[in-house]
GUFIGU-688144 format. One line per 3 residues: number of its first residue (from 1); for each residue z, y, x of C-alpha. Coordinates in pm, 1 decimal, decimal comma. Layout:
! GUFIGU-688144
NUM) Z:Y:X | ...
This chain:
! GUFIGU-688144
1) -545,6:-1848,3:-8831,5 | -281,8:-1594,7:-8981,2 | -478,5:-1313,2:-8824,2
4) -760,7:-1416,2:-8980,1 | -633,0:-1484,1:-9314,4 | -508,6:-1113,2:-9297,3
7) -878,4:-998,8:-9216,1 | -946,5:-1206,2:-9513,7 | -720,6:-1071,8:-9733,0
10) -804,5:-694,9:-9653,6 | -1137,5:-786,6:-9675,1 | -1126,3:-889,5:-10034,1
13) -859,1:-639,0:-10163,2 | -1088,3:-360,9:-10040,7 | -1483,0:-523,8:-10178,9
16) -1264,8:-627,4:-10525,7 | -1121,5:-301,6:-10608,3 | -1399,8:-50,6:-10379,7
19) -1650,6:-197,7:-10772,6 | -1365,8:-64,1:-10977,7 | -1281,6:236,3:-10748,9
22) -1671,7:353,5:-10727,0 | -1757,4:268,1:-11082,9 | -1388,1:518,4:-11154,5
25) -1502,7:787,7:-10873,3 | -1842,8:842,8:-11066,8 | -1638,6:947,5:-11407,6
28) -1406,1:1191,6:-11182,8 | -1449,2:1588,3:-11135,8 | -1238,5:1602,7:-10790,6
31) -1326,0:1327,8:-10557,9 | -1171,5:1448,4:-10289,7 | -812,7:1410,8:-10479,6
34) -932,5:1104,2:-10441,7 | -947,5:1061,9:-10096,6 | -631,3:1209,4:-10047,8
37) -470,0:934,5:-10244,7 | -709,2:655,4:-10030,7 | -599,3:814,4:-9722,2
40) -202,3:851,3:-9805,1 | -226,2:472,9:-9940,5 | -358,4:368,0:-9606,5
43) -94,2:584,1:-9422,2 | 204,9:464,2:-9585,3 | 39,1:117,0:-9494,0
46) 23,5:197,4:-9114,1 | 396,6:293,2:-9175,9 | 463,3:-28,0:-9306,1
49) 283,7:-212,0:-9024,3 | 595,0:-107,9:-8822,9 | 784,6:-286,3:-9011,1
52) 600,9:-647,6:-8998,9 | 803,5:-966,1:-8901,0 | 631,5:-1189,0:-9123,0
55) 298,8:-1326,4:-9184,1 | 365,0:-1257,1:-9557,7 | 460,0:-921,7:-9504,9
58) 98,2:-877,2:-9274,6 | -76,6:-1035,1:-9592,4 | 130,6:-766,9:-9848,4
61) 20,5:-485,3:-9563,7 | -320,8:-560,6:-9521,2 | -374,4:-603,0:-9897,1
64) -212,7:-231,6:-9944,1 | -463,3:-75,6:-9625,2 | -765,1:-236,0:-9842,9
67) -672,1:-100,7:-10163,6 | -630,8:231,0:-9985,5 | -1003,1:131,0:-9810,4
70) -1148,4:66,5:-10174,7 | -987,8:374,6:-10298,1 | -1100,7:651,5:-10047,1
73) -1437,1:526,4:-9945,3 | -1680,5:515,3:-10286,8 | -1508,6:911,7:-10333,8
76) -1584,6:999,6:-10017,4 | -1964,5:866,6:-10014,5 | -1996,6:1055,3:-10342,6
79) -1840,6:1405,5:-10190,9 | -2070,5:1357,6:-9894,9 | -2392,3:1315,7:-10015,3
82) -2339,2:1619,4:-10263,9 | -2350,3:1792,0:-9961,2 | -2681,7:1679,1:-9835,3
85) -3008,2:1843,5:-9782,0 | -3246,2:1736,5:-9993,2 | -3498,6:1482,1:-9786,7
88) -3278,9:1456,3:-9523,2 | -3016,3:1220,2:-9671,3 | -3124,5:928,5:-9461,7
91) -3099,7:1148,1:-9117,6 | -2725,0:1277,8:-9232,8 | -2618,5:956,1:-9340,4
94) -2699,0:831,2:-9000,6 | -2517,3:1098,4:-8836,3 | -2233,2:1060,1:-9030,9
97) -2228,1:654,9:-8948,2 | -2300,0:725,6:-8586,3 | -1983,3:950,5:-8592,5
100) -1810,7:664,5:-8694,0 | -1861,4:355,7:-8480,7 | -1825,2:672,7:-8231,7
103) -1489,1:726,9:-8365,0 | -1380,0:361,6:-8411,3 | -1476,4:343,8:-7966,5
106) -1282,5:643,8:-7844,6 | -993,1:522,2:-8123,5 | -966,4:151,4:-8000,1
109) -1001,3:284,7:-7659,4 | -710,2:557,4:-7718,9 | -545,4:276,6:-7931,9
112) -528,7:29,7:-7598,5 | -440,0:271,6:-7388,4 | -114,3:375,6:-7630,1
115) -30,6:27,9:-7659,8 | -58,5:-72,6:-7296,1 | 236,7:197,7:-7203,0
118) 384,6:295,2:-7527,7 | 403,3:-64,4:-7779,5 | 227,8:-121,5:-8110,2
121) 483,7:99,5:-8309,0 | 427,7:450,3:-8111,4 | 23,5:339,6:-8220,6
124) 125,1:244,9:-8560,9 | 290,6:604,7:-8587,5 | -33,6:772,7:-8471,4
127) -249,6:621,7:-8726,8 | -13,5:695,5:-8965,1 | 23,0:1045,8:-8925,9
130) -377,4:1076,0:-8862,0 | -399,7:948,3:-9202,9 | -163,5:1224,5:-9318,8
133) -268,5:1488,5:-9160,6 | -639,6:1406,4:-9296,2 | -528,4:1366,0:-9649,0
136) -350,0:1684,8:-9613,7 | -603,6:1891,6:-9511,4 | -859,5:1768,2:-9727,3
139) -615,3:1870,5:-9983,6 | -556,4:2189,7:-9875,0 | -907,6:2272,6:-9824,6
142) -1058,4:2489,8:-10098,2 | -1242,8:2292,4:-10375,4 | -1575,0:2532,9:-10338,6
145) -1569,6:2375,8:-9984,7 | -1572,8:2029,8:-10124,7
């Protein structure tokens, strides 16, 4: 049940604040700042998964990696479909989801495999500084790329 009360909670921590966050991102002249902070919020939340002994502090951790969720994602759509072609946004936005569920089957199988001989915290690390190392290079991108 706790594990699916956390589900829960990062499930409405991240729909809640993603109608604030989008409604915000559409009033913004650098989304991708945006995503930075998304990214970093969900980083410092796969830090903080290391540090779980209670189901409280799951709850508190799951509610930050949703807020991080809510704020990253509605920037991101917006950055990504400026970059469209025009006609084709239905053919890159199903690229761009393909890569995804891609991403999420090579990462849960590379996740397994880490936590099979190296424990949840060496995986918790990983995502943590994948999250970092995005954030900072979106940030360090130029903005004429964005």
């Amino acid at each position: 049940m706790d594990a699916s009360m956390a589900g829960v909670i990062f499930a409405l921590v991240a729909g809640l604040v993603t109608l604030i966050s989008g409604n915000r991102s559409d009033r913004v002249r650098n989304n991708e700042l945006i995503v930075v902070a998304g990214y970093s919020i969900i980083g410092v939340g796969f830090l903080l998964y290391y540090k779980v002994e209670t189901t409280v502090a799951l709850f508190a951790v799951q509610a930050l990696i949703g807020l991080g969720e809510a704020v990253y994602s509605p920037a991101f759509d917006a950055v990504y479909t400026k970059h469209l072609d025009a006609g084709k946004s239905g053919a890159q936005w199903g690229a761009w989801e393909s890569v995804n569920y891609f991403s999420v089957a090579v990462g849960s199988l590379f996740g397994g495999v880490i936590v099979t001989f190296f424990g949840f915290q060496v995986l918790f690390v990983i995502m943590s500084v994948l999250c970092f190392g995005s954030a900072f290079y979106i940030y360090s991108l130029k903005r004429s790329v964005l």
